[in-house]
N, C-alpha and C positions, 0 to 999 in steps of 0.2 A: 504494500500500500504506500509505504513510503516513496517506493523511490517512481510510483505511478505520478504518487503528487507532482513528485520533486522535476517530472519529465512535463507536468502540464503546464499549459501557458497561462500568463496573467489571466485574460479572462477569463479561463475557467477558474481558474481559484477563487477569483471572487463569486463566479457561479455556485461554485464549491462549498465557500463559506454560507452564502446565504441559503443552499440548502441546509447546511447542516444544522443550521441553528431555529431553521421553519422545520425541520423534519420533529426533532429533539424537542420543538416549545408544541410542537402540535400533540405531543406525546403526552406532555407533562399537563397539556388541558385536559386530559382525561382524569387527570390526580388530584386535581386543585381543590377537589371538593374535601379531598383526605389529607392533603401535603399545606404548610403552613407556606406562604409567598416566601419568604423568608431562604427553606431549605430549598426551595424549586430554585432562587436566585443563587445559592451556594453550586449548585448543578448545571447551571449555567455557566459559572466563573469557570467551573472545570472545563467543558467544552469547548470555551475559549483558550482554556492555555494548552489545551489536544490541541488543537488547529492551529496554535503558536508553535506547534513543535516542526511540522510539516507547510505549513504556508508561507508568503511574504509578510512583510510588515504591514503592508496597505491593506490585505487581504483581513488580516489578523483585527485590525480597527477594526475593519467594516464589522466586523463578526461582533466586536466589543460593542458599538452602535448599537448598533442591531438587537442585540441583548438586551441592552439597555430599556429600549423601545417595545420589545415585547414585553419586558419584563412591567415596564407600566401599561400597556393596552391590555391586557390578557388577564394580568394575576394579580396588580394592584385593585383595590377598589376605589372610585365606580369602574368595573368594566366596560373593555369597549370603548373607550376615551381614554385620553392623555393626560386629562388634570386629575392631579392629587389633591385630597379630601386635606387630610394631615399636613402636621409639617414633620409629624416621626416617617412617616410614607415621604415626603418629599426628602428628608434629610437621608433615608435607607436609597431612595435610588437615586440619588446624589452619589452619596458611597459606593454605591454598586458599581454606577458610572465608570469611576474615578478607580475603584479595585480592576477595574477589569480592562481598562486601558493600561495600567500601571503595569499587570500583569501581563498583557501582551507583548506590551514591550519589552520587559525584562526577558519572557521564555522565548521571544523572538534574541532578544541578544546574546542571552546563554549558552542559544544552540547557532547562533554565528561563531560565538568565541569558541563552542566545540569543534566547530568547523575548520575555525584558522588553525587550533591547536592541530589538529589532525590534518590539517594539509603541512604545516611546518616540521610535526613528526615525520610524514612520510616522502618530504623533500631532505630531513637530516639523512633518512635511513636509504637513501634513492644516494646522497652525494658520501657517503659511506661505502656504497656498491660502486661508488664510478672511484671513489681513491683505494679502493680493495682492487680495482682492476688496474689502477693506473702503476698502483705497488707494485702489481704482478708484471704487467706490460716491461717496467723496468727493468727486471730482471729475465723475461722470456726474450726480449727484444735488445737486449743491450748486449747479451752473450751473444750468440750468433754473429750481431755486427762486429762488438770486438772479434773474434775469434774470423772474418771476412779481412776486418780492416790490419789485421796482425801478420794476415798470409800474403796480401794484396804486401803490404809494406815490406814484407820479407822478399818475395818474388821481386821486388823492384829496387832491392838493393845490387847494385852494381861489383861491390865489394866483397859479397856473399859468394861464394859458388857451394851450391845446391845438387847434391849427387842425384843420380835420376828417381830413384825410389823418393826420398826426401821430397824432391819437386811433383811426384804424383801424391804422394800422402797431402801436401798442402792443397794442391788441387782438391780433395778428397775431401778435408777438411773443410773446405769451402764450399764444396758441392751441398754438403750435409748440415751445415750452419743455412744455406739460401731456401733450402728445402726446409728447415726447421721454420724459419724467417716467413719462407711465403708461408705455413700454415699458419701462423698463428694471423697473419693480414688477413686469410681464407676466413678464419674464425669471426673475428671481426666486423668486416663486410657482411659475413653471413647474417651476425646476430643484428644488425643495422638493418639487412631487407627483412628479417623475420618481425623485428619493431618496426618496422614503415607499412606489414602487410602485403610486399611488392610480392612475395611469393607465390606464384600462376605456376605449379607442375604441369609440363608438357612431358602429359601420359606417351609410349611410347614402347614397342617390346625389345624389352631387357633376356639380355641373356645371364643371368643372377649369376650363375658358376663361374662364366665370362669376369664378370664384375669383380667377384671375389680376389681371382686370382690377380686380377688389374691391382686394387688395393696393398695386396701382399707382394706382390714386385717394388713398388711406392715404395714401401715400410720394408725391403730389405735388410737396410744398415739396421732400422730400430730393432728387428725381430732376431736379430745376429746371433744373439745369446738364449733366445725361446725356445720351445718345441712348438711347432703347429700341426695341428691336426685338420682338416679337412675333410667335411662328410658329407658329402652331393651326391645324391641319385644321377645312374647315369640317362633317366626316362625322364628327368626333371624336364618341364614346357618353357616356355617361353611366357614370362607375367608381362603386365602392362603399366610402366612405372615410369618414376621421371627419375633415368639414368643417373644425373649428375649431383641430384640429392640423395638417392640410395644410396649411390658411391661413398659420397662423405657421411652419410649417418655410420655405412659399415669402416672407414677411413677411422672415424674418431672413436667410434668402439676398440678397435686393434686400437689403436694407436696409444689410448687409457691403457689397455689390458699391456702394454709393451711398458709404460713409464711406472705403472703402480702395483708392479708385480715383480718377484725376486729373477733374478738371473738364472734360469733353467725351468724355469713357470709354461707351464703348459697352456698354451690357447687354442682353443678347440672352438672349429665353424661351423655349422650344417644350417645347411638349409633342404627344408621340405614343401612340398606339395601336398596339400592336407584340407580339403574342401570342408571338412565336416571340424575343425578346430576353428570352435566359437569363443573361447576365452572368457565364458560369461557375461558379454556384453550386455549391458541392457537394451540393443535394440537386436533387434534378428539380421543378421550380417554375417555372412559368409568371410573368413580370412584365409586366402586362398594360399597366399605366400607367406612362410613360415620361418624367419631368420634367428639363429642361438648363436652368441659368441659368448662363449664363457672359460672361465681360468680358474688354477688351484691354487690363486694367491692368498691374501688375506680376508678377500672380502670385504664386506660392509657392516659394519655396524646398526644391529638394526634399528636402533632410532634416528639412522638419519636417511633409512633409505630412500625416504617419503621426501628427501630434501636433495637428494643429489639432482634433480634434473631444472633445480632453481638456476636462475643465471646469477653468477658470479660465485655460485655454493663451491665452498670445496674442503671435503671432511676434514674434521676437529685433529684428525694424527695423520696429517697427508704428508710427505715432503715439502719443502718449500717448493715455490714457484706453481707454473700453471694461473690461468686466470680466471678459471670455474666455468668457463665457457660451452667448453667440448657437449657434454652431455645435455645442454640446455637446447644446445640446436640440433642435437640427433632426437628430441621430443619434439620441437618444432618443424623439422622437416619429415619427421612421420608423421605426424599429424596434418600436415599440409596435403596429404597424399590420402587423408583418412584412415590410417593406419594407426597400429595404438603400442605404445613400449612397455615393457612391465621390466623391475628388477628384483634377485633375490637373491638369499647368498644360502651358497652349499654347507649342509653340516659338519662334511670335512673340511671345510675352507673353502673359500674365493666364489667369485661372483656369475650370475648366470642374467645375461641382456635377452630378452626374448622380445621382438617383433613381428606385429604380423599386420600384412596388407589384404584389402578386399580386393586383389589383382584381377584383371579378365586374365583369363588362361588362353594359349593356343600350342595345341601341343606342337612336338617341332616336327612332325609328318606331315602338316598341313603347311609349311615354310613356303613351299613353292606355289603355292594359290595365293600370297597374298600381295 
């Protein structure tokens, strides 16, 4: 209800207001013969600071007016007219008046100042996340360059002679520092169109085993020290997907399971074909393409599993570095595709990423009709 108000336009609020206070005084004519003017008008004051809580200020008057006025035609005596007999009756809705303006005002400005308070919390905790990233940036981005600008400066010393192994290892070095360097700009850019919304998947048939293996050539140098395992049907179809964001969702999977896992850590892939794995959804949807990258590292902690795919999140006993990015845009680029990620962590250790897409299928004996 609230945020129905909070989306309606002035005029109707004020429409708003004066039904509610004709709805609410048409009610109370039915009591008056049993209810003292008095607590009818206490019932009103309330009504007033409810519509104080959700209305404008103008809106809120009108309603305190309003009040006011019924409260003498209706339920003061003589009914039906506006003059007061009394001066105790003129002096009560005097005050009434006067409570219920005073009233609107304030629960109108209580819930501005709750307003700013909570915009101003959630700009501290917004520029919290952008110097958590910038910390990070610092250090993901400053090595690579050094470690560019150290090899560049070597190679260009004149003075140096550089045996030929030596001049291929800095080459190396630098290949792997540019590749480090462009991911993390990759990440970035990403999470920039995932908040602008520019995100339009151009559905398209993927060949996922294809993909996989593309991924893992990339991630050579990283995965130097791992085991991979690799579990692909060879009857797997062909899904309907947008290439270059599956690519990086399965890119920053490995690529986490390569930096947050011990040196001999197994990473194990599969993907299946699986029409009738629903996953519980609560709408009836088919998820036809079925991706696990999981590891026998440490795992997750499970009260924060529910946080890891925040942007900028990155667990409480992580190593340094990293910008909490990776996992925020493999939720957002499955989700851009209508697909849904789930994580959990194994009882013998380490972590298991399970996605799954509502792909069209086409098996690949049909390749050449299309």
């Amino acid at each position: 209800m609230k945020k129905l108000i909070q989306h309606t336009g002035t005029k109707n609020q004020y429409v708003f207001s004066v039904l509610s206070v004709g709805i609410v005084s048409v009610l109370f004519l039915f009591t008056r013969s049993y209810l003292d003017y008095t607590v009818i008008g206490y019932l009103l004051l309330v009504l007033v600071s409810i519509l104080a809580i959700f209305l404008d200020i103008y809106a809120v008057l009108l309603a305190a007016v309003l009040s006011a006025l019924i409260m003498d035609f209706l339920f003061i005596k003589p009914y039906y007219t506006l003059h007061v007999e009394t001066a105790k009756d003129t002096l009560l809705l005097l005050l009434f008046f006067i409570i219920a303006l005073i009233n609107a005002v304030l629960t109108y400005k209580i819930r501005k100042a709750n307003q700013l308070a909570h915009a101003k919390e959630a700009k501290l905790h917004t520029m919290k996340l952008y110097n958590t990233l910038l910390d990070s940036l610092s250090h993901e981005l400053r090595t690579p360059i050094a470690t560019i600008m150290g090899a560049v400066g070597t190679l260009q010393e004149k003075s140096t002679h550089l045996s030929e192994e030596n001049h291929v290892k800095l080459l190396s070095e630098m290949e792997k520092a540019s590749l480090r360097l462009n991911h993390q700009v990759e990440n970035l850019l990403n999470m920039s169109r995932l908040e602008s919304g520019y995100i339009k998947p151009k559905m398209d048939w993927c060949d996922v085993k294809e993909l996989v293996y593309n991924v893992l050539d990339n991630l050579k140098e990283e995965l130097i020290h791992h085991r991979i395992k690799v579990k692909i049907a060879d009857y797997l179809p062909l899904f309907k997907l947008d290439y270059g964001l599956t690519e990086q969702i399965i890119y920053n999977l490995v690529f986490n399971a390569s930096q947050y896992t011990p040196k001999g850590a197994l990473i194990e892939i599969e993907i299946e074909y699986n029409p009738e794995v629903n996953f519980e959804l609560e709408e009836d949807e088919v998820m036809t393409c079925k991706i696990v990258i999981a590891d026998d590292g440490d795992g997750f902690p499970e009260e924060e599993i529910n946080k890891v795919f925040d942007k900028f999140y990155r667990l409480q006993q992580s190593k340094t570095g990293g910008t909490g990015l990776g996992l925020s845009i493999v939720k957002g680029f499955v989700e851009a595709q209508k697909g849904k990620v789930f994580l959990e962590s194994k009882e013998e250790g380490g972590a298991v990423f399970t996605i799954a897409f509502p792909a069209t299928v086409m098996q690949t004996n049909s390749i050449s009709n299309e």
